[in-house]
C-alpha positions as CSV (number, residue, x, y, z in Angstrom):
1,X,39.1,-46.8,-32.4
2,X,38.0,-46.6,-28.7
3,X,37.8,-49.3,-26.3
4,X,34.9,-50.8,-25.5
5,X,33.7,-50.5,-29.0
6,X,32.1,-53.8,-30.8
7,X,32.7,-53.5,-35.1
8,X,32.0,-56.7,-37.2
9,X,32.2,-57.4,-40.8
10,X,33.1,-52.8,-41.1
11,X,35.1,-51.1,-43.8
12,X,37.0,-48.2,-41.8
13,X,38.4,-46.3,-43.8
14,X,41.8,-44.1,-43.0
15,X,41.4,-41.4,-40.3
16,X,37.6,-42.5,-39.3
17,X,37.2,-42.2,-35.8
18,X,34.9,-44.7,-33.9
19,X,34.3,-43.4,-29.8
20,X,34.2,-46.0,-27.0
21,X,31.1,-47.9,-26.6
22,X,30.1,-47.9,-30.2
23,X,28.3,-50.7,-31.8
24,X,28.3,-51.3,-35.3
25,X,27.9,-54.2,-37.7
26,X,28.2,-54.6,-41.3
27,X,28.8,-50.9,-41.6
28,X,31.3,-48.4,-44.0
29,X,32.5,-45.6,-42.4
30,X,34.4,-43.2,-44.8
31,X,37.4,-41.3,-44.6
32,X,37.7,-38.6,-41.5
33,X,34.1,-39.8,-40.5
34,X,33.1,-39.1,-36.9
35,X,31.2,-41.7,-34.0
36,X,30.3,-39.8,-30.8
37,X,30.2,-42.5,-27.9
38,X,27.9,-45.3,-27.6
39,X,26.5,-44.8,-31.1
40,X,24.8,-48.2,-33.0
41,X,24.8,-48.6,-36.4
42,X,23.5,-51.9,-38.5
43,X,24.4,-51.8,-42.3
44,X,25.2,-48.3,-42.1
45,X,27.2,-46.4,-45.0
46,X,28.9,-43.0,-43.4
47,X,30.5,-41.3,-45.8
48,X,33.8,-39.4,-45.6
49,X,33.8,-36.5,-43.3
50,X,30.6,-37.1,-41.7
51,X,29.8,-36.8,-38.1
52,X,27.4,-38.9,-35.8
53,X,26.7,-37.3,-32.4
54,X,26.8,-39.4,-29.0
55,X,23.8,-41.9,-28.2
56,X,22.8,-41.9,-31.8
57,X,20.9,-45.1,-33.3
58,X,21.4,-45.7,-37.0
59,X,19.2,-48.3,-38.2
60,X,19.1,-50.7,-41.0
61,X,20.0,-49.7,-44.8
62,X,20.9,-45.8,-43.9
63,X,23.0,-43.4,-45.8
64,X,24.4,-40.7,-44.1
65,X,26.3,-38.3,-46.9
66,X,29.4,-36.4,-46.6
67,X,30.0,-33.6,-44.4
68,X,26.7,-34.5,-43.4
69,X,25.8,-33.9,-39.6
70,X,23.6,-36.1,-36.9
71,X,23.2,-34.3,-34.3
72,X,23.5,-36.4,-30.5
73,X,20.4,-38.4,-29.4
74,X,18.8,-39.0,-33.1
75,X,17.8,-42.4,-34.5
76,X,17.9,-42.5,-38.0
77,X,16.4,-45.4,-39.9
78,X,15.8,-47.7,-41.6
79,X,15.6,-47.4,-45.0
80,X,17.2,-43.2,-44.7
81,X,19.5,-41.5,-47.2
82,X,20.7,-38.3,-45.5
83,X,22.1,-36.2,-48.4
84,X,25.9,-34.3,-48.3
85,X,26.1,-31.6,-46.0
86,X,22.3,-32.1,-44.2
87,X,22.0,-31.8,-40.5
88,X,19.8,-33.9,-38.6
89,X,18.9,-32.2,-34.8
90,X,19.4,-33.5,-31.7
91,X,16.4,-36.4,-30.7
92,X,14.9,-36.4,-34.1
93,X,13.5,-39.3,-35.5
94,X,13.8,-40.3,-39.3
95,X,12.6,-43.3,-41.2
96,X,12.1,-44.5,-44.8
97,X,12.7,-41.2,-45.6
98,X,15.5,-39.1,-48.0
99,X,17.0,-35.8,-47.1
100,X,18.2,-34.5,-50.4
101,X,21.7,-32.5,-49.9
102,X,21.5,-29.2,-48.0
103,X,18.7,-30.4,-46.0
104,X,17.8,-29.4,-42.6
105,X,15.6,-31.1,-39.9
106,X,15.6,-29.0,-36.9
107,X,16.5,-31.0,-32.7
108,X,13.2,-33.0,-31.9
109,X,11.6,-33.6,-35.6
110,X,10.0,-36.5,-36.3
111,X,10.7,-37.6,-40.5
112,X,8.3,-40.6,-41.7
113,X,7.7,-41.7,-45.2
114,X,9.7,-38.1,-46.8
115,X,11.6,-36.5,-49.0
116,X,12.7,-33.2,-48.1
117,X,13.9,-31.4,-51.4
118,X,17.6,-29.2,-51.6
119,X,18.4,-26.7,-49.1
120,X,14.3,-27.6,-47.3
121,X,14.1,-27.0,-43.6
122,X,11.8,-28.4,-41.2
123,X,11.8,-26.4,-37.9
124,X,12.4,-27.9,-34.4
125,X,10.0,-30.0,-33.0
126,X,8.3,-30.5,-36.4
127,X,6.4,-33.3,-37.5
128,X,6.3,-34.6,-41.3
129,X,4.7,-38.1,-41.9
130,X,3.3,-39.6,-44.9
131,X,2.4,-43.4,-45.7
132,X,4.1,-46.0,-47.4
133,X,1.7,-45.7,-50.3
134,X,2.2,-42.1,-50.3
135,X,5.5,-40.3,-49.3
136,X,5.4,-36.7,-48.0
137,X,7.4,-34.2,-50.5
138,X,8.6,-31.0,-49.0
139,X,9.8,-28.5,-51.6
140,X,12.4,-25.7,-50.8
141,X,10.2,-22.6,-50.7
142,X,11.3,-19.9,-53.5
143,X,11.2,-16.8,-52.3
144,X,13.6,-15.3,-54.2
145,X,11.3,-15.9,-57.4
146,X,10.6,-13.2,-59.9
147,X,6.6,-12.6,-59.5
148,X,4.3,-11.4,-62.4
């Protein structure tokens, strides 16, 4: 743990590493996890081997899965389950939305109301917003499929 960094009520599990000027409350932060500096984080879960980039904003009720990736800048949340091994570019913006594992949302995207399937990408700068009534599904294209 840094200096400089405020944690209440946090699990912190062995080998985590928080970076000075962090803010977190109510959080979990898995084994070998990473915290750039100056990340916040409200009833976060960061699973083991996970790394959050400097700057980052992690809002209410977020999952962010293992080996997964959040790139500096991003604010994530609420209500976001970032699936194992998904990278989230730099300045993107997600919310109530699920990024299955695999998943890719390139620096700048904005995620709203989503679900991006296995393996999907969504290109920089991107925008992908559906309603609360109706959530946004993007599928992984197939290209290797046999045609008839």
């Amino acid at each position: 743990l840094r200096k400089n960094a405020r944690i209440s009520s946090c699990r912190i599990a062995a080998g985590a590493a928080v970076g000075a000027g962090c803010q977190l409350e109510g959080c979990s932060l898995g084994e070998g996890c990473k915290l750039g500096q100056n990340v916040t984080a409200k009833y976060t879960e960061i699973q083991a081997n996970a790394e959050v980039g400097k700057g980052c904003r992690l809002g209410s009720f977020v999952s962010v899965g293992e080996g997964a990736v959040i790139r500096a800048g991003a604010t994530v949340g609420p209500n976001v389950s970032v699936g194992h091994g998904c990278v989230v570019g730099a300045n993107s913006a997600l919310a109530s939305s699920i990024l299955l594992d695999g998943s890719t949302a390139g620096h700048g995207c904005s995620i709203v109301h989503a679900m991006l399937d296995f393996n999907a990408q969504i290109g920089a700068g991107e925008t992908v917003s559906g309603t609360a009534e109706k959530a946004v599904e993007v599928l992984t294209r197939q290209s290797d499929a046999p045609s008839n």
